[in-house]
C-alpha positions as protocol buffer text, in pm:
chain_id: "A"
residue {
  index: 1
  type: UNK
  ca { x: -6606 y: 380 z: 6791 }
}
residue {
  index: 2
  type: UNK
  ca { x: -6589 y: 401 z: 6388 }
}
residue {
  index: 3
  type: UNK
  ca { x: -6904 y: 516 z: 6260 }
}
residue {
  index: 4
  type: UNK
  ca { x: -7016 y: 460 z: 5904 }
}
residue {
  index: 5
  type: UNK
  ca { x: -7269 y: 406 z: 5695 }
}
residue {
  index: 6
  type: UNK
  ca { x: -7171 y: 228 z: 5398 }
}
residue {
  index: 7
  type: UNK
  ca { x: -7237 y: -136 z: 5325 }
}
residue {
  index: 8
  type: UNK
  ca { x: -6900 y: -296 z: 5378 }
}
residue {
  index: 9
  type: UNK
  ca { x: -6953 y: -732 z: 5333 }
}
residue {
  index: 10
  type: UNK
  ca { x: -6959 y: -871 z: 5633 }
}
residue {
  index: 11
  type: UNK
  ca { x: -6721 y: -1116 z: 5553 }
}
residue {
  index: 12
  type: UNK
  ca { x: -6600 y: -1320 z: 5874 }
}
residue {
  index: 13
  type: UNK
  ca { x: -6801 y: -1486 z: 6178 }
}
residue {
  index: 14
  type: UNK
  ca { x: -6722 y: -1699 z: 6428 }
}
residue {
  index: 15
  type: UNK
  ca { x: -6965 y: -1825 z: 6767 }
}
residue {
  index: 16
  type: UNK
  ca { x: -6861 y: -1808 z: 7129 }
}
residue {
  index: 17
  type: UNK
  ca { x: -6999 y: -1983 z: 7419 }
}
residue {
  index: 18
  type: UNK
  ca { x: -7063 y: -1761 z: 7662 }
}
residue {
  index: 19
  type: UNK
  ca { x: -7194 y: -1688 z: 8030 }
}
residue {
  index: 20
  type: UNK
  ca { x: -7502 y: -1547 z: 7870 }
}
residue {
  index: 21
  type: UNK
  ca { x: -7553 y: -1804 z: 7615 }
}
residue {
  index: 22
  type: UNK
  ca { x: -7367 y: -1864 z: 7260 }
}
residue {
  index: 23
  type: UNK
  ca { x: -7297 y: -1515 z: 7049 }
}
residue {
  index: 24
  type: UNK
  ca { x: -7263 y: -1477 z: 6692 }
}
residue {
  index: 25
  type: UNK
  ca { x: -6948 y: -1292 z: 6594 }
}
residue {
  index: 26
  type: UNK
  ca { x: -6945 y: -1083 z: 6312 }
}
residue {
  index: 27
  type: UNK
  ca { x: -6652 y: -853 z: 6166 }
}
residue {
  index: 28
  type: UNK
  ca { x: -6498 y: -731 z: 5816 }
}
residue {
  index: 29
  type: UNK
  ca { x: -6206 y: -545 z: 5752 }
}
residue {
  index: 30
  type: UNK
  ca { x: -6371 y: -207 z: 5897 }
}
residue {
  index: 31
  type: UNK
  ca { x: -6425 y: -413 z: 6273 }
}
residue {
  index: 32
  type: UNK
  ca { x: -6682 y: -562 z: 6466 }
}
residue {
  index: 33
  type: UNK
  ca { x: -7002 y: -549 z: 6271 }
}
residue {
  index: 34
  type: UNK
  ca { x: -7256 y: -791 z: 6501 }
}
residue {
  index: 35
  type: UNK
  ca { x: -7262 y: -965 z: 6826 }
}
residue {
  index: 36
  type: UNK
  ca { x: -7621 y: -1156 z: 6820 }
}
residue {
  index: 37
  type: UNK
  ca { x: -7771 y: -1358 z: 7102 }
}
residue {
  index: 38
  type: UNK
  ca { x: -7816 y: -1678 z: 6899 }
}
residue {
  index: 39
  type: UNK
  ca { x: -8083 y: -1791 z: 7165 }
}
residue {
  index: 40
  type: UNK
  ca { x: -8250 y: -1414 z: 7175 }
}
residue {
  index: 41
  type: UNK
  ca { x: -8574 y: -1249 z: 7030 }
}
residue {
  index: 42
  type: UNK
  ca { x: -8453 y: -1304 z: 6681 }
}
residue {
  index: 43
  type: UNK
  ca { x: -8228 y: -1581 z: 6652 }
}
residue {
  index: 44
  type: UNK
  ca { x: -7906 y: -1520 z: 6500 }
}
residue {
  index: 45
  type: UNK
  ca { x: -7789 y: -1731 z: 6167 }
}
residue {
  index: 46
  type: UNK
  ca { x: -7490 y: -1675 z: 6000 }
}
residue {
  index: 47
  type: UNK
  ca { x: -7490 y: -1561 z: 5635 }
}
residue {
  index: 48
  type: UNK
  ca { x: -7408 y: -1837 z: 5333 }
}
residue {
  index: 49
  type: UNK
  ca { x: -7187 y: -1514 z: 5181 }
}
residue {
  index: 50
  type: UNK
  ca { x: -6953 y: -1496 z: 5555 }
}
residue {
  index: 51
  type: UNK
  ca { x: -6671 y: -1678 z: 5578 }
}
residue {
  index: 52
  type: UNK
  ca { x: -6586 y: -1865 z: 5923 }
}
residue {
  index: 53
  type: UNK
  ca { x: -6278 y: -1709 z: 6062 }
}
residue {
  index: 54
  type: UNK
  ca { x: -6242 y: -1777 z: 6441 }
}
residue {
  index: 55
  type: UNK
  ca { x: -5853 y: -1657 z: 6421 }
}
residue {
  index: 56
  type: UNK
  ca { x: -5967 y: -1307 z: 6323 }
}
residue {
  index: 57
  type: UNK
  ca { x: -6178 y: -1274 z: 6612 }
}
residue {
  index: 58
  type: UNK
  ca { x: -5946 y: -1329 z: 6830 }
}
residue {
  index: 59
  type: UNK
  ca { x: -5894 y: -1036 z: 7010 }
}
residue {
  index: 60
  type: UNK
  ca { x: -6298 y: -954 z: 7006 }
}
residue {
  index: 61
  type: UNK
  ca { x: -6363 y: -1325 z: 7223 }
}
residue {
  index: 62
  type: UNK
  ca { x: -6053 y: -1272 z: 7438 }
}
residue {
  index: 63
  type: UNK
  ca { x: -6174 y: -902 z: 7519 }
}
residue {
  index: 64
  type: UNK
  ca { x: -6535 y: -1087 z: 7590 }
}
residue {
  index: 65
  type: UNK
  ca { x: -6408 y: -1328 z: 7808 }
}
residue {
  index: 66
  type: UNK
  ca { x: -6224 y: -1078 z: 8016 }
}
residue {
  index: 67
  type: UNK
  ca { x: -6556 y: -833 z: 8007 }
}
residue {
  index: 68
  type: UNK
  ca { x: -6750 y: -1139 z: 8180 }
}
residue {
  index: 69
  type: UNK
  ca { x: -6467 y: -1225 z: 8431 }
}
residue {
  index: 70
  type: UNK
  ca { x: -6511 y: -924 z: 8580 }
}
residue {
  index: 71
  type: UNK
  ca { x: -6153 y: -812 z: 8429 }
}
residue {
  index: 72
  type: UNK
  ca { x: -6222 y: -522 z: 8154 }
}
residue {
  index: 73
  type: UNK
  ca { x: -6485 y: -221 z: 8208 }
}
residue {
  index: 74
  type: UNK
  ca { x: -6395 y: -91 z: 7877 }
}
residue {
  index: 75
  type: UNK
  ca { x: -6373 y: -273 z: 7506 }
}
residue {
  index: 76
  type: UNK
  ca { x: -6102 y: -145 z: 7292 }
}
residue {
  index: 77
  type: UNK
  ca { x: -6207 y: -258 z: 6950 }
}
residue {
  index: 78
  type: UNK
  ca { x: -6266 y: -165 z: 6655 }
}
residue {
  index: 79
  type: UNK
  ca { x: -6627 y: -119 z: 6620 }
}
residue {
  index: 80
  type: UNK
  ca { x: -6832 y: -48 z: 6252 }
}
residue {
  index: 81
  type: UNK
  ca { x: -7225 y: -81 z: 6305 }
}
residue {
  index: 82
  type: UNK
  ca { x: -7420 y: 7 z: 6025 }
}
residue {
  index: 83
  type: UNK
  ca { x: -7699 y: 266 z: 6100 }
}
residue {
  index: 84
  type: UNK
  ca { x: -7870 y: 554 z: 6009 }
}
residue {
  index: 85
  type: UNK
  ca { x: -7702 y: 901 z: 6148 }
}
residue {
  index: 86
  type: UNK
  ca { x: -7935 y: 925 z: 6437 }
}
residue {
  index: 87
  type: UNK
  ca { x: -7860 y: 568 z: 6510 }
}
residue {
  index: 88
  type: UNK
  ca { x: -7529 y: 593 z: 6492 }
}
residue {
  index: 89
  type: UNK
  ca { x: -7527 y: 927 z: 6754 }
}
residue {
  index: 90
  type: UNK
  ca { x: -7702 y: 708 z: 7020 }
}
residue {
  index: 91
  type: UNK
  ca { x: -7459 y: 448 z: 6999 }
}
residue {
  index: 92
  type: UNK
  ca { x: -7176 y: 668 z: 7029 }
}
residue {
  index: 93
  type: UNK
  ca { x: -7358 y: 833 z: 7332 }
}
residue {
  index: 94
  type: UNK
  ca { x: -7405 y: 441 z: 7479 }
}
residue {
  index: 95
  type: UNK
  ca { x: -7038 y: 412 z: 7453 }
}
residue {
  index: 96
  type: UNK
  ca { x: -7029 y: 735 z: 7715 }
}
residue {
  index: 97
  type: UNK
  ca { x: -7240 y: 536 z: 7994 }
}
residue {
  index: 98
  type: UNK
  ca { x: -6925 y: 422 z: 8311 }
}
residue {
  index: 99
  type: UNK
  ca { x: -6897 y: 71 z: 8354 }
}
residue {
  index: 100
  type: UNK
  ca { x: -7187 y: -9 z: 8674 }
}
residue {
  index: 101
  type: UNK
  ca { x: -7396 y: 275 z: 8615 }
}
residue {
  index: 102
  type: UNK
  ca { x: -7750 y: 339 z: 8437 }
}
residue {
  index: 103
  type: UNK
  ca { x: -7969 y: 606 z: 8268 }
}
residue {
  index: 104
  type: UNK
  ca { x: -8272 y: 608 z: 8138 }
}
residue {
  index: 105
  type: UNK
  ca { x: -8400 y: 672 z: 7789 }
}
residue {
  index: 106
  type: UNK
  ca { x: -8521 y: 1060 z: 7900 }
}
residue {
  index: 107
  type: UNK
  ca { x: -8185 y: 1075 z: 7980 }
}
residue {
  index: 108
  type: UNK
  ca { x: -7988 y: 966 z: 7697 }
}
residue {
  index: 109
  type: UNK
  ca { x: -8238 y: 1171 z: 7463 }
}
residue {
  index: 110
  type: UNK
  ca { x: -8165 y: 1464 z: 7703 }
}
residue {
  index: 111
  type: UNK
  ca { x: -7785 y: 1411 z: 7640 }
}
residue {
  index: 112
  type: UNK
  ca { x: -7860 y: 1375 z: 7269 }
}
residue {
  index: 113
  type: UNK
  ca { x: -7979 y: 1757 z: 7290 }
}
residue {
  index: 114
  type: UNK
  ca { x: -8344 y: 1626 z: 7223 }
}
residue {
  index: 115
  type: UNK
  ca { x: -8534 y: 1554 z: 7520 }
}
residue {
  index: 116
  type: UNK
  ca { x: -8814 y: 1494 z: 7394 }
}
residue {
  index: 117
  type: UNK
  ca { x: -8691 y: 1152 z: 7163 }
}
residue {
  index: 118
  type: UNK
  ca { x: -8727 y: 869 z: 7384 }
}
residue {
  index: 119
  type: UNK
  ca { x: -8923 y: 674 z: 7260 }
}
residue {
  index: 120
  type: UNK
  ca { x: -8679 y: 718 z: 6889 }
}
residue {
  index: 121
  type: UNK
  ca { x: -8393 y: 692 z: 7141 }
}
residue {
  index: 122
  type: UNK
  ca { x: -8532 y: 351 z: 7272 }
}
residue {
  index: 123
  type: UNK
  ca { x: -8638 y: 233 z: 6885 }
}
residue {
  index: 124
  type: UNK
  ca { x: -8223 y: 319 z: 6815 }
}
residue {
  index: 125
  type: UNK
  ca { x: -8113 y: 126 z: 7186 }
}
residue {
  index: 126
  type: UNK
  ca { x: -8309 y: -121 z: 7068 }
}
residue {
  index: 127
  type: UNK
  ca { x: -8141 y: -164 z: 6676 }
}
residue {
  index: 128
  type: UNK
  ca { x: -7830 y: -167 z: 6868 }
}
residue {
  index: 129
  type: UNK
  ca { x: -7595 y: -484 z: 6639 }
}
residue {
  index: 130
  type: UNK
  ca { x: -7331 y: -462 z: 6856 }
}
residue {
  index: 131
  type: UNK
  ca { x: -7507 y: -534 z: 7215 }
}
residue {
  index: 132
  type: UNK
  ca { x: -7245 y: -567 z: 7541 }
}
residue {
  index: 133
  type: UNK
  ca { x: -6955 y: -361 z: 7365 }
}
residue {
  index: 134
  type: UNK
  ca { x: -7248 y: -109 z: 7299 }
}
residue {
  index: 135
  type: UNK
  ca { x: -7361 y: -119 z: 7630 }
}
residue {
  index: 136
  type: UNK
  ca { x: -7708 y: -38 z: 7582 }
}
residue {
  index: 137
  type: UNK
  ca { x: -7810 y: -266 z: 7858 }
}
residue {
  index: 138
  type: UNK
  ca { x: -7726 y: -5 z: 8056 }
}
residue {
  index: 139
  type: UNK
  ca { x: -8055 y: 178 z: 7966 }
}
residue {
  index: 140
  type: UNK
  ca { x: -8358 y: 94 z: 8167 }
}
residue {
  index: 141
  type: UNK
  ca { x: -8644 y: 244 z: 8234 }
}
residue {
  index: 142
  type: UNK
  ca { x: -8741 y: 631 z: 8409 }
}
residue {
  index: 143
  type: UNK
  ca { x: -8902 y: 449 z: 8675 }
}
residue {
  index: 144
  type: UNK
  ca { x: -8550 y: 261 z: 8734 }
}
residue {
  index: 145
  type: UNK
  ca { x: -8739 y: -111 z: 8583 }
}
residue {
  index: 146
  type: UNK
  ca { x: -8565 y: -274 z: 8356 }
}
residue {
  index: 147
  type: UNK
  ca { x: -8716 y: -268 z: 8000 }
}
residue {
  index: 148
  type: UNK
  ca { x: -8621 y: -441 z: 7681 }
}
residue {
  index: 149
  type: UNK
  ca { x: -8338 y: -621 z: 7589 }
}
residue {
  index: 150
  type: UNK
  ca { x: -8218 y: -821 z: 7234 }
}
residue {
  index: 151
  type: UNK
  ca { x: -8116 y: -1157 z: 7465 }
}
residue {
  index: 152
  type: UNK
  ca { x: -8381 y: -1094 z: 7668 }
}
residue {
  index: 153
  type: UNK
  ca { x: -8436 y: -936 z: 8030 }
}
residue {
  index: 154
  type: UNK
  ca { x: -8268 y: -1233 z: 8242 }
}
residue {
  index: 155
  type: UNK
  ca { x: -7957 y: -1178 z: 8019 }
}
residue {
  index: 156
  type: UNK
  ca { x: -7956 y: -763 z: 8071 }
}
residue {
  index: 157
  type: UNK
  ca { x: -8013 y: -858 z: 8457 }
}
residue {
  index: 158
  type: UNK
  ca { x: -7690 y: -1108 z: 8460 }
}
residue {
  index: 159
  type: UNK
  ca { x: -7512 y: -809 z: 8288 }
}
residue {
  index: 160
  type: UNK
  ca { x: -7612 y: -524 z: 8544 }
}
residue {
  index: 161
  type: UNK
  ca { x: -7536 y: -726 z: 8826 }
}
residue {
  index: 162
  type: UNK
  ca { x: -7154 y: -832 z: 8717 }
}
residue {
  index: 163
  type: UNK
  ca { x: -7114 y: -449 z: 8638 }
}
residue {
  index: 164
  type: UNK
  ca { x: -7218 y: -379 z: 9019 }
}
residue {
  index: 165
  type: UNK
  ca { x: -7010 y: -660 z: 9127 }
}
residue {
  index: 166
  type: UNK
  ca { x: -7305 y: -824 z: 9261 }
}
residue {
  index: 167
  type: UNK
  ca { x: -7259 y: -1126 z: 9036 }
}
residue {
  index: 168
  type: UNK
  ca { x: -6935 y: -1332 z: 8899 }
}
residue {
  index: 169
  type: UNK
  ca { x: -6972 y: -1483 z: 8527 }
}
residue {
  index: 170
  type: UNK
  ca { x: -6668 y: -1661 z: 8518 }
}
């Protein structure tokens, strides 16, 4: 994953119907800036200043697709979220987490070298713009419930269960 902070424009989106509802694509020419749950907490609008450019998200919506088939465990995108440092360490430690499996925020703050930062570690989970490539539904909870999630709990379920190959999405 590319990790910066600058302020690149986020100059192309595109939407995707998917299994868990319709995403908003965004990307420039650093990568993938945003995938937001248009139906989720916040609902995702595109920008006036993005252009709509379906043909340069190509490779991002086939790469979905395959992700929710069951066919790809790991993305291989270009990635460029914009956060602070600390952010950015979390996601690149969300990134680490196997395809199936789950830790909890104790333990990702543990593997951060601070174990006592959950509750920041959770605040960064939760900031996360680039939710199912960063895979930080598979965080939940040091009693092993399910906490939290941008598109909502029933979404982070759906995307548990297709990693344990307990559910089909395509």
């Amino acid at each position: 994953m590319t990790t910066e902070t600058t302020t690149a424009s986020l100059s192309c989106y595109t939407r995707m119907e998917s299994p868990v509802g319709p995403l908003l694509l965004v990307a420039d020419a650093s990568g993938l800036r945003r995938i937001d749950f248009v139906n989720g907490r916040n609902p995702a609008q595109s920008n006036p200043e993005w252009r709509e450019d379906a043909g340069r998200m190509g490779e991002t919506i086939r790469q979905l697709r395959a992700y929710f088939a069951g066919e790809l465990e790991n993305f291989d995108l270009p990635l460029a979220p914009q956060g602070t440092p600390f952010q950015l360490s979390v996601w690149n430690r969300l990134c680490e987490i196997p395809y199936g499996e789950t830790i909890s925020y104790g333990e990702l703050a543990r593997r951060l070298g601070n174990p006592n930062a959950s509750r920041a570690v959770g605040l960064a989970n939760g900031s996360n713009p680039i939710p199912i490539v960063i895979p930080c539904h598979r965080v939940i909870g040091s009693n092993g419930k399910l906490t939290g999630y941008g598109g909502g709990l029933p979404i982070k379920e759906k995307l548990l269960a297709l990693e344990r190959r307990q559910l089909r999405l395509l």
